[in-house]
N, C-alpha and C positions, 0 to 999 in steps of 0.2 A: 410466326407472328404471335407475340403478344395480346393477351385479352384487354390490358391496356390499351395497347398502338389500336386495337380493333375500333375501340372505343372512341379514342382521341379521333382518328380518322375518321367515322361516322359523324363526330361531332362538326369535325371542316365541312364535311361534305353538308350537313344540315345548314351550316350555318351562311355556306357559300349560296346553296339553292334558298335560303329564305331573302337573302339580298336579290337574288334576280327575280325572284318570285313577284317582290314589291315591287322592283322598275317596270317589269311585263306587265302586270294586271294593272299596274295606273297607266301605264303609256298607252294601253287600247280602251282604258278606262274613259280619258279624256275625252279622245274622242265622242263616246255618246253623249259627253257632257258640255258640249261645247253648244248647242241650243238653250240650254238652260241659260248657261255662263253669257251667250248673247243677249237671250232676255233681260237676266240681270243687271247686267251693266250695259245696256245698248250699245252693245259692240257693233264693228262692221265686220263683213266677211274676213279683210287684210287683218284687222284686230286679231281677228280669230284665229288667221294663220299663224303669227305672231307666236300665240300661245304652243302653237306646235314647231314651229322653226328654230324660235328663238330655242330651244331646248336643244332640237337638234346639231344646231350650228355649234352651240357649247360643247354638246359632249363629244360632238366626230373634232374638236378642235382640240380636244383635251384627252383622249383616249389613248396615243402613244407619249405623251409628255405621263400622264399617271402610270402606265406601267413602267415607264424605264424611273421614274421615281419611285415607283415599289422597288425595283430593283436595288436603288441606293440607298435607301434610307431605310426599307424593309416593309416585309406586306403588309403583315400585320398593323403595320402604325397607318398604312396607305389606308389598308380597308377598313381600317376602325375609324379612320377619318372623313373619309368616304359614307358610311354607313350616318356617321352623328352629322356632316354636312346634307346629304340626302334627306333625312328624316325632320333636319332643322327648317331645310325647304318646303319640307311638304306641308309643317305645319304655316308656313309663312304663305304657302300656298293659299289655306285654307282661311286663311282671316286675310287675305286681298280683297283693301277696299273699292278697287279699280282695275279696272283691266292691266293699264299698263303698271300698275303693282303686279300683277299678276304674272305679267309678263318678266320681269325682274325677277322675281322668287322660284320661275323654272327655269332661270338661268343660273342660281342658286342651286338648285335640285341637278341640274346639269354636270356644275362643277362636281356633287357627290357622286353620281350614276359614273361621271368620267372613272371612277377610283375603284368602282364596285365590280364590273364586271370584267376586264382584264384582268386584276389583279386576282379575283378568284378563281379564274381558273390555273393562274399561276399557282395559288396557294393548293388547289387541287393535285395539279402534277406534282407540286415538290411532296406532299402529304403522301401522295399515291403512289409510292415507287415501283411496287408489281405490274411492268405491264397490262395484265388481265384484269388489276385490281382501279390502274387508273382507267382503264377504257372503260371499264362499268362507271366509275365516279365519272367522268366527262358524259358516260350517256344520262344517269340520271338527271345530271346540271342542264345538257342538253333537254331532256322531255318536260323538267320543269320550268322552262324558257317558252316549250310549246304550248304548255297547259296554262302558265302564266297568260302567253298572249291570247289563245282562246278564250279563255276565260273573262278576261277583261273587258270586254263588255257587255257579256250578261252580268257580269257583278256590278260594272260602272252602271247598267242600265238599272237595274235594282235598288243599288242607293240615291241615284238619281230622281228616282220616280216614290222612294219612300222618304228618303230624309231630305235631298239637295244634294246638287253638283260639288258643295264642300265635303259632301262625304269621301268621294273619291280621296281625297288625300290623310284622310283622318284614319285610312286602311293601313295606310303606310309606315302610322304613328307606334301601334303596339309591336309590330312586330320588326319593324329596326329598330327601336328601344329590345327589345329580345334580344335580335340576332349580335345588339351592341356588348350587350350585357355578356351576352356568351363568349363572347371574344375577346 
């Protein structure tokens, strides 16, 4: 194995784990931010589910259509689409005048999250030819999915409580423009 391929690999591997990193710590993020986001806009409870649902329903609806589309078209174009629709979301996220803007722009963020994480771990295996080499690449992917989702809401609760509930998406903005960039 080349100190190149070392490299190159390391680099998927980074750039894969910084795409789930952002879906994990905002998707538990939300949640602590969903009082504020009530206050804000006097939502009601179903409003508020809304914000959580409407995500959900997009992206489990969209999950097997985006990987067999990485497959066709290729991953790379998938997940680099995925990453710039995601991060287009979050900022659209983040400047919803209303709720049900709000609700729209994570169905937005939906469509991108659908491209992100199948497809990176397809890009992982095909990267990772070593059996021993992709079990370690799928475990790190894996522990920064765990640490993503723990995480997110002592961070959501943190910018919550220092900046506003728009912070949570403003997390999302530097470093999918990164992981965009890198890919």
């Amino acid at each position: 194995m080349t100190e190149g391929g070392q490299v190159r690999r390391g680099l998927v591997l980074a750039i894969c784990c910084m795409s789930v990193l952002v879906v994990g710590l905002y998707v538990t993020a939300l949640n602590v931010a969903l009082p504020s986001i009530q206050k804000d806009f006097g939502a009601s409870v179903s409003g508020l589910q809304w914000t959580i649902d409407a995500y959900l329903l997009v992206i489990a609806s969209l999950l097997l259509l985006s990987g067999s589309t990485a497959d066709r078209v290729g991953r790379k174009r998938v997940f680099q689409a995925g990453l710039a629709v995601f991060t287009a979301g979050s900022l659209l996220c983040s400047l919803a005048p209303g709720l049900g803007w709000l609700v729209a722009f994570r169905m937005v963020q939906a469509v991108g999250g659908s491209m992100l994480n199948p497809v990176a771990v397809s890009i992982i295996t095909t990267a990772f030819t070593d059996p021993r080499g992709r079990a370690r690449a799928i475990g790190v992917w894996g522990a920064v999915v765990g640490i993503s989702m723990a995480a997110g809401p002592l961070v959501g609760g943190l910018l919550v409580e220092s900046v506003g509930w728009r912070s949570i998406f403003w997390v999302n903005l530097p470093v999918g423009l990164a992981a965009l960039l890198l890919t």
